[in-house]
PARO-129719 format. One line per 3 residues: their letters; for each residue x, y, z of N, C-alpha, C. Coordinates in nm, 4 decimals, decimal comma. Example, Ala and Ser with C-alpha at 12.3 -4.5 7.8 and 13.67 -1.06 7.14 Angstrom:
<recs>
as	1,3190:-0,5690:0,7800:1,2300:-0,4500:0,7800:1,3200:-0,3300:0,7800 ~ 1,2850:-0,2250:0,7080:1,3670:-0,1060:0,7140:1,2900:0,0030:0,7870
</recs>
This chain:
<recs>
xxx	16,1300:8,9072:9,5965:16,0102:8,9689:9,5390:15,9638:9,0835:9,6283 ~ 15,9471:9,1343:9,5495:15,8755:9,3250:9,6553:15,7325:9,2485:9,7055 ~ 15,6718:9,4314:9,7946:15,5259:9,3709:9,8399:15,4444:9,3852:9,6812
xxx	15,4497:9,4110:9,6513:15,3640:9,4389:9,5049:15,3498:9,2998:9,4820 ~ 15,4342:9,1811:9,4180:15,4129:9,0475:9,4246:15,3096:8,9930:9,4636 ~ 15,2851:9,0221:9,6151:15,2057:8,9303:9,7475:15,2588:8,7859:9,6869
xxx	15,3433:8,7659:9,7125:15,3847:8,5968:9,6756:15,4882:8,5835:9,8157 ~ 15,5316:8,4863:9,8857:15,5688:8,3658:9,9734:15,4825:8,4067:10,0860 ~ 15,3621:8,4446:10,0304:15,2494:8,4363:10,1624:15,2242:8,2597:10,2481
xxx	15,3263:8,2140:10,3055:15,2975:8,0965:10,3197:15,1907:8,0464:10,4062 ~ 15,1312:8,1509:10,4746:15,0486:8,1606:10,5910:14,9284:8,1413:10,5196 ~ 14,8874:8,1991:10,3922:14,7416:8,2228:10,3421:14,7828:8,1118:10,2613
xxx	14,8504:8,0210:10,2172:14,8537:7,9077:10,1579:14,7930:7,7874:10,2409 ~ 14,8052:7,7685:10,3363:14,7937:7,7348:10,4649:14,6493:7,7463:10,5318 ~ 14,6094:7,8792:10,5405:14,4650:7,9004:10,5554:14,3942:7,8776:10,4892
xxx	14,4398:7,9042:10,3086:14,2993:7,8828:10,2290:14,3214:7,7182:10,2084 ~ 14,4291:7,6616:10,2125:14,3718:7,5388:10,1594:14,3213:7,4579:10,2411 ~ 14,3541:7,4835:10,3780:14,2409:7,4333:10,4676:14,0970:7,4579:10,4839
xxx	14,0800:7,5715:10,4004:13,9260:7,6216:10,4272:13,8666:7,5512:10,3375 ~ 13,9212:7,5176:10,2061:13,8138:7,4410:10,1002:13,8494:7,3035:10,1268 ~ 13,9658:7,2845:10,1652:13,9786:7,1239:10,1808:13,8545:7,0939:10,3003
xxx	13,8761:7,1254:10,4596:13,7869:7,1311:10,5093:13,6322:7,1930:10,4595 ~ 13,6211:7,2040:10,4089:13,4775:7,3029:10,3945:13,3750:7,1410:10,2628 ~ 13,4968:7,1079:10,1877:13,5006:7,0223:10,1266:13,4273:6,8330:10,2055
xxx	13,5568:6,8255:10,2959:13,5052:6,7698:10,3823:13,3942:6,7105:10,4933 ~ 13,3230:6,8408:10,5555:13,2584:6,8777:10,5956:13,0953:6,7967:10,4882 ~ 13,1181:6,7923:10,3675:13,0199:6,7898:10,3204:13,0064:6,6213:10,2472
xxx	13,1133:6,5813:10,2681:13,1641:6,4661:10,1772:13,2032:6,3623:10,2975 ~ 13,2001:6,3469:10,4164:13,2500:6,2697:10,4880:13,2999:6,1441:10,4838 ~ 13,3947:6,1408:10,4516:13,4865:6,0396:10,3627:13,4615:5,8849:10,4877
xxx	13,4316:5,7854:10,4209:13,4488:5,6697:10,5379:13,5222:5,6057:10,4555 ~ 13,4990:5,5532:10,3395:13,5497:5,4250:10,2456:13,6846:5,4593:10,1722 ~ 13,7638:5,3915:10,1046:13,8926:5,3817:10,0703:13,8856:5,4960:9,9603
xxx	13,7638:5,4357:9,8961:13,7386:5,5228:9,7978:13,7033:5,6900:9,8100 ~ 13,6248:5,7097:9,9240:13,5846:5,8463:9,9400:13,7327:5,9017:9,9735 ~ 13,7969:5,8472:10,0394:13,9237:5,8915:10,0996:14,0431:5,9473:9,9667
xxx	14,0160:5,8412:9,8643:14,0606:5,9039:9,7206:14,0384:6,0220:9,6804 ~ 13,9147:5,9941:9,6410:13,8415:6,1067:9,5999:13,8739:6,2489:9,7015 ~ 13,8507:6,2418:9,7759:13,8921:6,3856:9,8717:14,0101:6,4030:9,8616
xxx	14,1369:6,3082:9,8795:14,2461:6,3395:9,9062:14,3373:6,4050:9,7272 ~ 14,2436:6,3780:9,6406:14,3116:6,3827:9,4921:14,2710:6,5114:9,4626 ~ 14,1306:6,6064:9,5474:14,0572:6,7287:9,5483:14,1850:6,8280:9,5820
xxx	14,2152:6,7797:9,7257:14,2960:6,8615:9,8283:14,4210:6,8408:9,7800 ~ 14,4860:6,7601:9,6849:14,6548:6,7785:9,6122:14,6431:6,8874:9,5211 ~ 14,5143:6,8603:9,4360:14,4828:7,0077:9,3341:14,4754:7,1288:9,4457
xxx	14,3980:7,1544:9,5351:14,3929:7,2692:9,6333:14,5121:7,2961:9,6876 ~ 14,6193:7,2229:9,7048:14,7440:7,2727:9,7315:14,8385:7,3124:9,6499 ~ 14,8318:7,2678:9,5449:14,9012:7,2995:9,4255:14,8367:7,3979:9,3749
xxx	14,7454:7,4817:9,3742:14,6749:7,5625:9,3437:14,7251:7,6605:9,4108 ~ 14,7190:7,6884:9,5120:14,7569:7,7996:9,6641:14,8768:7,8142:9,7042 ~ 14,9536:7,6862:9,6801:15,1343:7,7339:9,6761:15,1737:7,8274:9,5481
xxx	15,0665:7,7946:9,4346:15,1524:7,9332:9,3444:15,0238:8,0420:9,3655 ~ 14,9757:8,0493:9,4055:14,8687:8,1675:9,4553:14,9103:8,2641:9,4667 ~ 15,0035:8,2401:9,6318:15,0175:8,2875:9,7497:15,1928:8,2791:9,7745
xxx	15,2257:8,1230:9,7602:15,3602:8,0948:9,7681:15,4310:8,1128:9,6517 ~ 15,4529:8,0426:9,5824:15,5847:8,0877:9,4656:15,5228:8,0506:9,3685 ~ 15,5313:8,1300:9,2499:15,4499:8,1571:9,1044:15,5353:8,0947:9,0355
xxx	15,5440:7,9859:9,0376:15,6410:7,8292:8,9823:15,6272:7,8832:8,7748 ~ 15,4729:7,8858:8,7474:15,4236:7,9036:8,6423:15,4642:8,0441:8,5538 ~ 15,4435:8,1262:8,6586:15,4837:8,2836:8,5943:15,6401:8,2650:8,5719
xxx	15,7433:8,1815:8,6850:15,8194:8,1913:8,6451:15,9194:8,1689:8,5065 ~ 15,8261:7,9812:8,4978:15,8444:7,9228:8,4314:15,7771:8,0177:8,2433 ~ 15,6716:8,0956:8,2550:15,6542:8,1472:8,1482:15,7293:8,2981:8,1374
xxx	15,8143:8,3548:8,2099:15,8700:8,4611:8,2409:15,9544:8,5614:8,0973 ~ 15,9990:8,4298:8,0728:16,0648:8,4681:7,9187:15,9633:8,5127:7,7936 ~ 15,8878:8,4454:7,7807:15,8121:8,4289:7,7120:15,6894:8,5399:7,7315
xxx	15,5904:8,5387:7,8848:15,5429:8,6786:7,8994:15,6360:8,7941:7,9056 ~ 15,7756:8,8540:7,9371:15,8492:8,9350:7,9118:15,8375:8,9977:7,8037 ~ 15,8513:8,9475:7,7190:15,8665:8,9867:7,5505:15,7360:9,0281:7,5297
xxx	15,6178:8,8961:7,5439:15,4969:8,9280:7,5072:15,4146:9,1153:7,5680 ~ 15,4500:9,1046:7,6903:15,3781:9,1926:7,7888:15,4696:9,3034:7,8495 ~ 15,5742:9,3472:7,7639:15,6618:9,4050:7,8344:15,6234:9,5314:7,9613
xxx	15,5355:9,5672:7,9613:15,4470:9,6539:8,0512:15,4233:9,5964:8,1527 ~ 15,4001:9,4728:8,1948:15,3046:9,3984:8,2895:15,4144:9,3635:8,4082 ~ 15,4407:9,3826:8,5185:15,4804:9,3501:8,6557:15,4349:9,1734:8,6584
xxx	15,5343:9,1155:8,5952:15,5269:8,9541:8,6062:15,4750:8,9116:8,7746 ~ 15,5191:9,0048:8,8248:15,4931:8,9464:8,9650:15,4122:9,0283:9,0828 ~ 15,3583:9,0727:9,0102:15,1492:9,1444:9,1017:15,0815:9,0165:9,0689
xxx	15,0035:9,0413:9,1944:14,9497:8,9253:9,1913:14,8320:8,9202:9,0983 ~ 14,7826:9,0607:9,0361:14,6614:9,0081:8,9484:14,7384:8,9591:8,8152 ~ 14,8723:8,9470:8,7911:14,9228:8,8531:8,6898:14,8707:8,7194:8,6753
xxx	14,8759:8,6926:8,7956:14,8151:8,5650:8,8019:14,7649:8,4626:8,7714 ~ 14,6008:8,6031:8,7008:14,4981:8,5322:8,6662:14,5557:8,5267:8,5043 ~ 14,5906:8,4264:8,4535:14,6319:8,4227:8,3508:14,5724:8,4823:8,2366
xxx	14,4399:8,3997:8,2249:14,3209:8,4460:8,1371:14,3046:8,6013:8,1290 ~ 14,3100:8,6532:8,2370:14,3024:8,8090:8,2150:14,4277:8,8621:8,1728 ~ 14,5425:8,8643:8,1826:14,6510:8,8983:8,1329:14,6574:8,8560:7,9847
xxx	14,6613:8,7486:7,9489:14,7028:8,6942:7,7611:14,5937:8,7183:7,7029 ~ 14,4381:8,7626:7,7342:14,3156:8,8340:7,6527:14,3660:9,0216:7,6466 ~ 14,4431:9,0327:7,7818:14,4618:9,1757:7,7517:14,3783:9,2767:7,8321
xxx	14,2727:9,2197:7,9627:14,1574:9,2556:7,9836:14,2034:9,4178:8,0443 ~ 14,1448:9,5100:8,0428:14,1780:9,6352:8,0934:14,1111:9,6224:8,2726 ~ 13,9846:9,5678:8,2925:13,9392:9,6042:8,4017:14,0689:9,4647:8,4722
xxx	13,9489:9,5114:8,6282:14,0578:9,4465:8,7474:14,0255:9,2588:8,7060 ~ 14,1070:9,1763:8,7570:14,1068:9,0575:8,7288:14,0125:9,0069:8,8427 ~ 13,9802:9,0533:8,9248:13,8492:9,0365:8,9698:13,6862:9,0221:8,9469
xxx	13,6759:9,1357:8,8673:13,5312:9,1799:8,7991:13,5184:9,1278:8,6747 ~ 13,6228:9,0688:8,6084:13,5984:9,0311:8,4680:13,4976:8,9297:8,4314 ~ 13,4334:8,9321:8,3066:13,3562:8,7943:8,2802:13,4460:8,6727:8,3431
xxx	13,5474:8,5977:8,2977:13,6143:8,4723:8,3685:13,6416:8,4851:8,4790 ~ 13,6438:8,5891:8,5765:13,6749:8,5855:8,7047:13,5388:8,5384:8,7765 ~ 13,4063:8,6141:8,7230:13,2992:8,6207:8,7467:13,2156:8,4810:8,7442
xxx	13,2377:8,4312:8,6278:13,2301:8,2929:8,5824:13,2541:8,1469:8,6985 ~ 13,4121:8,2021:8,6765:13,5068:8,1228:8,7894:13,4379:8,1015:8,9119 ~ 13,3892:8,2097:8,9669:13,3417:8,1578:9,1101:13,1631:8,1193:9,0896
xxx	13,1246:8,1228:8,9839:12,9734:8,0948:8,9714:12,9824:7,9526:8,9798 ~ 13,1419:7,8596:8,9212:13,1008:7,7111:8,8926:13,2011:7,6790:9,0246 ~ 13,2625:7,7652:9,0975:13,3452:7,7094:9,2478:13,2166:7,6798:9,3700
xxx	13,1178:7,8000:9,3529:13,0103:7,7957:9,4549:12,8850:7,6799:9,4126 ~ 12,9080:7,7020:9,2962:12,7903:7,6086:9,2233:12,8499:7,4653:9,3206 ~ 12,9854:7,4506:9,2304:13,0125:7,3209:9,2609:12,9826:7,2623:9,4484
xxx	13,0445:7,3815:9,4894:13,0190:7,3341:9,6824:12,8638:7,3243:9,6877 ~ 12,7833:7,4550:9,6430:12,6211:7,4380:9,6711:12,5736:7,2241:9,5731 ~ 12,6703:7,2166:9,5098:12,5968:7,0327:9,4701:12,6558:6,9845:9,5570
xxx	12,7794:7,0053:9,5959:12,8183:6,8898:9,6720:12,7399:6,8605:9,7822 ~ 12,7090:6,9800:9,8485:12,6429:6,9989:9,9910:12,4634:6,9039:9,9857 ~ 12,4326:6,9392:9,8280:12,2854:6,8856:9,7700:12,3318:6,7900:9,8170
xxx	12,3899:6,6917:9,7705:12,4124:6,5519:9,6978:12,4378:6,4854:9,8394 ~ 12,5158:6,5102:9,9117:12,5759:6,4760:10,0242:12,4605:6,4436:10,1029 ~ 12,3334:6,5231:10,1208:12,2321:6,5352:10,1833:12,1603:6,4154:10,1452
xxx	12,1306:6,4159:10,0604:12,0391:6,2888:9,9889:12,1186:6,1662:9,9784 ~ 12,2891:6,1699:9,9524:12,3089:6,0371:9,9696:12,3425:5,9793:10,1406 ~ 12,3595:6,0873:10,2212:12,3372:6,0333:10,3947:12,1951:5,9744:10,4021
xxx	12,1044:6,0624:10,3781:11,9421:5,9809:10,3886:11,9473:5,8935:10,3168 ~ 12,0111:5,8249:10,2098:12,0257:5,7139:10,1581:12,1180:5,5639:10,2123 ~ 12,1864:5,6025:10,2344:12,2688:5,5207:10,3387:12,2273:5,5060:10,4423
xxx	12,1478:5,5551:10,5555:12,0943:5,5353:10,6817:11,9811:5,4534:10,6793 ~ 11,9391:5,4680:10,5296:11,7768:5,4080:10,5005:11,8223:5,2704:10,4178 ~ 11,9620:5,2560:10,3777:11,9425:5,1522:10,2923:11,9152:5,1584:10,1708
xxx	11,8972:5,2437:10,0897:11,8039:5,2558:9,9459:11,9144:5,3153:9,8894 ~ 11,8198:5,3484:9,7957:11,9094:5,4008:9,6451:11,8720:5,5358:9,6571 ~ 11,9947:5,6724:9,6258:11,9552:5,7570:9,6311:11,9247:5,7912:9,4950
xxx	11,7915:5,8187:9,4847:11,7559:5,8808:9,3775:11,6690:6,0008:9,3186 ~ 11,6826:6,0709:9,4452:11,6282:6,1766:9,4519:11,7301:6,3616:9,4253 ~ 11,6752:6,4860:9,4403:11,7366:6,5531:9,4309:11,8707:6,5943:9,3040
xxx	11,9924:6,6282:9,3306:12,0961:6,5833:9,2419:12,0741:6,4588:9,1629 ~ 12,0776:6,3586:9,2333:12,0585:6,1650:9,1866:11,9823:6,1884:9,1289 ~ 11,8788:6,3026:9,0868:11,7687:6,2347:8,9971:11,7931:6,2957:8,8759
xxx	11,8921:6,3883:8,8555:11,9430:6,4124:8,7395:12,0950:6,4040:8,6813 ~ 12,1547:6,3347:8,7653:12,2826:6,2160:8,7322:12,3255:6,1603:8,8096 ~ 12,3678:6,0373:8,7643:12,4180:5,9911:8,8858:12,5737:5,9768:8,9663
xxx	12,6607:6,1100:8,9377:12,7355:6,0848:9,0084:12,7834:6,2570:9,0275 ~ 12,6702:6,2873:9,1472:12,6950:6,5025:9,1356:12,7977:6,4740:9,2454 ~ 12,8420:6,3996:9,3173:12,9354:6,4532:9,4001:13,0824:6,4689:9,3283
xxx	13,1027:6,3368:9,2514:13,2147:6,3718:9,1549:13,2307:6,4508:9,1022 ~ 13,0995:6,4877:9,0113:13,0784:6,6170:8,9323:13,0838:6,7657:8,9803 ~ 13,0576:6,7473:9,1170:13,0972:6,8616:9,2012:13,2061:6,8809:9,1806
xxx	13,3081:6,7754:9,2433:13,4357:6,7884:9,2113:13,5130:6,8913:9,1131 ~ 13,4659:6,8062:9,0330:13,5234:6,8472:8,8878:13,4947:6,9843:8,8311 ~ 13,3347:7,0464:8,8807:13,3372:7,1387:8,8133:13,4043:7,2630:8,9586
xxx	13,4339:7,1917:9,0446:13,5262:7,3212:9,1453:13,6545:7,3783:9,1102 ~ 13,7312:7,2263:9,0693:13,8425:7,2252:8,9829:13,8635:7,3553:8,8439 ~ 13,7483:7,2782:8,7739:13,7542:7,4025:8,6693:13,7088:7,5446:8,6844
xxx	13,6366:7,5429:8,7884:13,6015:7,6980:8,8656:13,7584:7,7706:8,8715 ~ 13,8473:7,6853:8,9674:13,9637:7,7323:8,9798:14,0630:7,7109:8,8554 ~ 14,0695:7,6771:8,7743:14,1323:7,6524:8,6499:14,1118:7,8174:8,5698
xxx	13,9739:7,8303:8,5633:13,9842:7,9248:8,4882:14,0086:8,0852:8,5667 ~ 14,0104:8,0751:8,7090:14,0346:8,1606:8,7786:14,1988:8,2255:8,7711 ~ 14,2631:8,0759:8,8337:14,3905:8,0740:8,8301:14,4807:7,9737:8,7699
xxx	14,4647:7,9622:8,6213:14,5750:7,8319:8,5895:14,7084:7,8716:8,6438 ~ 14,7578:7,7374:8,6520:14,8639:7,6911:8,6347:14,9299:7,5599:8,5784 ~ 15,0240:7,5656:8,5550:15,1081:7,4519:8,4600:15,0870:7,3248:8,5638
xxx	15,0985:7,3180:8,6983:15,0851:7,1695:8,7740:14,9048:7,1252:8,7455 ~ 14,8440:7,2471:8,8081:14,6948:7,1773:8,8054:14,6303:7,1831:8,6460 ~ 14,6920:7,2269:8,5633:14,6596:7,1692:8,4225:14,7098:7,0737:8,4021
xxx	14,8112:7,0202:8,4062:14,8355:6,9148:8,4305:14,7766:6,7867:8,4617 ~ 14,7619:6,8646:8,6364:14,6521:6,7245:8,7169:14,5118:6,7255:8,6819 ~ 14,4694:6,8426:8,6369:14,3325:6,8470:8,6160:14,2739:6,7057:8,5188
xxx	14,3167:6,6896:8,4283:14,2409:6,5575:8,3322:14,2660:6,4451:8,3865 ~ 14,4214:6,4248:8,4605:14,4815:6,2763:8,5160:14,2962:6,2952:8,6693 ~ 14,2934:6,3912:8,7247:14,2050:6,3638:8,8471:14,0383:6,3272:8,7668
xxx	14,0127:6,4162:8,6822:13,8674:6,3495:8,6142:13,8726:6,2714:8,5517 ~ 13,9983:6,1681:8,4883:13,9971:6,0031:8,4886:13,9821:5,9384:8,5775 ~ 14,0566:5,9816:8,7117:14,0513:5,9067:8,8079:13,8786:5,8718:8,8726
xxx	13,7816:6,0298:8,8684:13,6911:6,0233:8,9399:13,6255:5,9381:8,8526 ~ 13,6563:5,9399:8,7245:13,5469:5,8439:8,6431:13,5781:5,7134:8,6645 ~ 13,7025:5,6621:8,7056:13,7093:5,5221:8,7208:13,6614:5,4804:8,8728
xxx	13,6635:5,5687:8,9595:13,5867:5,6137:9,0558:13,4809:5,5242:9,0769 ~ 13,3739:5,6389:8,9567:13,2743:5,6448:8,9705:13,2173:5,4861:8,9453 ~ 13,3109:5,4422:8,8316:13,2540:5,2906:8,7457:13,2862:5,1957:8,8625
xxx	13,3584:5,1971:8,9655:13,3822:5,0881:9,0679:13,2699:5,1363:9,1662 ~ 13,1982:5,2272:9,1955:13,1287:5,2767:9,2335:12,9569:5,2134:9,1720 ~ 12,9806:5,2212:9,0954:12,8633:5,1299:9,0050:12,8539:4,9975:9,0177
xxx	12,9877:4,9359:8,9999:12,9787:4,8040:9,0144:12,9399:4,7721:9,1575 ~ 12,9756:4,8317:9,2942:12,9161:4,7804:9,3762:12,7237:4,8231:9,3658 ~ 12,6995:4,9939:9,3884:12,5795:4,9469:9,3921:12,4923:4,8432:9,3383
xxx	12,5785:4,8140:9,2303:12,4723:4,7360:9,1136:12,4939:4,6047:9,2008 ~ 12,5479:4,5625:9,2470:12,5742:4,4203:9,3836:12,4545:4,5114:9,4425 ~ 12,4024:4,5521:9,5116:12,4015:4,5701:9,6089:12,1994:4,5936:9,5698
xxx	12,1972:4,7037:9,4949:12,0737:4,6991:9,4366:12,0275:4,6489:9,3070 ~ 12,0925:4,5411:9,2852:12,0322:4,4633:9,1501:11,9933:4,5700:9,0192 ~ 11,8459:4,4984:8,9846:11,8075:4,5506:8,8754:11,7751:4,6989:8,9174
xxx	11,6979:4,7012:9,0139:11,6170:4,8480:9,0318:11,7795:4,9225:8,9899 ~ 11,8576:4,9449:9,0574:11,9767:5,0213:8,9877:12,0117:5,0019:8,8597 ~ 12,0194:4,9072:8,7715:11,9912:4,9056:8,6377:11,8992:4,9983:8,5359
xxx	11,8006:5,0011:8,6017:11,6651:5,0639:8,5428:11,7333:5,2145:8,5536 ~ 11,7123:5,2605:8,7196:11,8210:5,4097:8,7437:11,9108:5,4421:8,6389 ~ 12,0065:5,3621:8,6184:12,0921:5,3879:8,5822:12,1068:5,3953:8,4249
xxx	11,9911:5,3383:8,3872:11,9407:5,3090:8,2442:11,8657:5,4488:8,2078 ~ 11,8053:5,5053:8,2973:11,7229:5,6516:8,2953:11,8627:5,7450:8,3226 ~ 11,8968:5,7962:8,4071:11,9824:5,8745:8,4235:12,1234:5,8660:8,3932
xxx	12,1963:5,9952:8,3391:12,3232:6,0165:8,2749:12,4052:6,0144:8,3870 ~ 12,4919:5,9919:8,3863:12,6196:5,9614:8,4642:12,6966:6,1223:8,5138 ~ 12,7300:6,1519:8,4192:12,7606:6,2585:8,5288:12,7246:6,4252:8,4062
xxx	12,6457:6,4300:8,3043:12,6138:6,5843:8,2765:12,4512:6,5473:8,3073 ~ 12,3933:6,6620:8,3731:12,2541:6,6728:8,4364:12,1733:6,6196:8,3262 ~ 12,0211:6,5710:8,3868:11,9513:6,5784:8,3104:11,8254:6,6928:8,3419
xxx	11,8138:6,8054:8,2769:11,7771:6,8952:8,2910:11,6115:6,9302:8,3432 ~ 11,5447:6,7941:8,2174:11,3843:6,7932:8,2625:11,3604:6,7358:8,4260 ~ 11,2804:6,8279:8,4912:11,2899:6,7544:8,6111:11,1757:6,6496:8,6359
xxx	11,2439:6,5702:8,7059:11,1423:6,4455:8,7299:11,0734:6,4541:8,8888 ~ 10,9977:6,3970:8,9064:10,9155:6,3967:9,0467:10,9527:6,2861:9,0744 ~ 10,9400:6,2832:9,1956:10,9849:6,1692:9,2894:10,9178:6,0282:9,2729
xxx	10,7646:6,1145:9,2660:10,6517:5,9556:9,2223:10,7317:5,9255:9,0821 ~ 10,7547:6,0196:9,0006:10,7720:5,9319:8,8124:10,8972:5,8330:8,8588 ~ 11,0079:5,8983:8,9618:11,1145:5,7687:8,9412:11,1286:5,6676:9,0521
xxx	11,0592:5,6849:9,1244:11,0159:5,5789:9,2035:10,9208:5,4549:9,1450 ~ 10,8479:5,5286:9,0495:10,7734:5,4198:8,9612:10,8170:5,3694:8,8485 ~ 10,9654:5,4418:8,7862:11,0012:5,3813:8,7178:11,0951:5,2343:8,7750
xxx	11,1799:5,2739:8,9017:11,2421:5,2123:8,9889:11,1530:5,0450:8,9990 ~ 10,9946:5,0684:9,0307:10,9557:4,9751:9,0531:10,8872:4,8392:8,8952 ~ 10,9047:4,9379:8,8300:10,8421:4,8732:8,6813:10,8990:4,7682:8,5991
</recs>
């Protein structure tokens, strides 16, 4: 492949997926079997993501025949090919500036700015013993997963590819079964008052009206 490509960058495969895996980390501090899942099923998508980034365009190749014909103009192998979405819409501007590029990183940052929320409120929850139900928790109850998931699709629509489309639905089954073993203990752990919670708040799409701390603390106790 020429420099035009930028593909067997193996070095920036390497750097970036350490930066979100770590950066990821950092915010999620994995202790339990389970957190250790959950992170480690994040960071297989983040590598599989960045080996065809950077390293070998497995996907372009694999659609090569097929964009050939379609796109006969298009340099299969520049890297703003890439962005898929901008290539098969046809977009004229750079695959950078486009609405889906633009998009893309609104729900990648979104997703780190919840995780980082959530993370916060469920450490003060764990140190204290209680139920977190404040912040994120008070409008679903499971934003760190949901973080997850919507980082995933940040990068989905940035940069598909054929592996992480793939993994993408097998990993948001997983976080949901996750999440339900996740339930079953708190619910050991905080009885009814988590019942009630959990009876008020949606599981993992927000609930938008915001609540005050006194309304669900008093619902908690009722």
């Amino acid at each position: 492949m020429d420099e035009e490509s930028a593909y067997g960058l193996w070095s920036l495969v390497i750097i970036n997926s350490l930066v979100f895996i770590l950066f990821a980390f950092s915010f999620t501090r994995p202790r339990t079997p389970r957190d250790w899942r959950s992170l480690s099923a994040y960071s297989a998508f983040i590598v599989a993501l960045f080996a065809e980034m950077y390293g070998f365009p497995l996907t372009i190749y694999l659609l090569s025949g097929w964009l050939g014909s379609r796109y006969p103009d298009v340099n299969l192998y520049a890297h703003e090919t890439g962005h898929l979405w901008h290539t098969l819409l046809g977009m004229k501007s750079h695959a950078h500036v486009d609405p889906i590029h633009i998009f893309s990183e609104v729900l990648i940052f979104g997703g780190f700015f919840l995780l980082a929320a959530s993370w916060e409120v469920l450490y003060r929850a764990q140190r204290t013993k209680t139920l977190a139900t404040t912040g994120p928790y008070a409008r679903m109850r499971h934003p760190q997963y949901a973080a997850f998931i919507v980082i995933m699709l940040g990068f989905l629509l940035q940069w598909p590819t054929i592996p992480t489309l793939l993994m993408f639905p097998v990993l948001v089954a997983m976080y949901v079964r996750l999440a339900h073993k996740e339930e079953v203990e708190v619910h050991a752990a905080f009885g009814e008052a988590y019942a009630r919670y959990a009876a008020a708040t949606p599981a993992f799409f927000p609930r938008w009206k915001r609540k005050s701390r006194e309304e669900i603390e008093s619902r908690l106790r009722s």
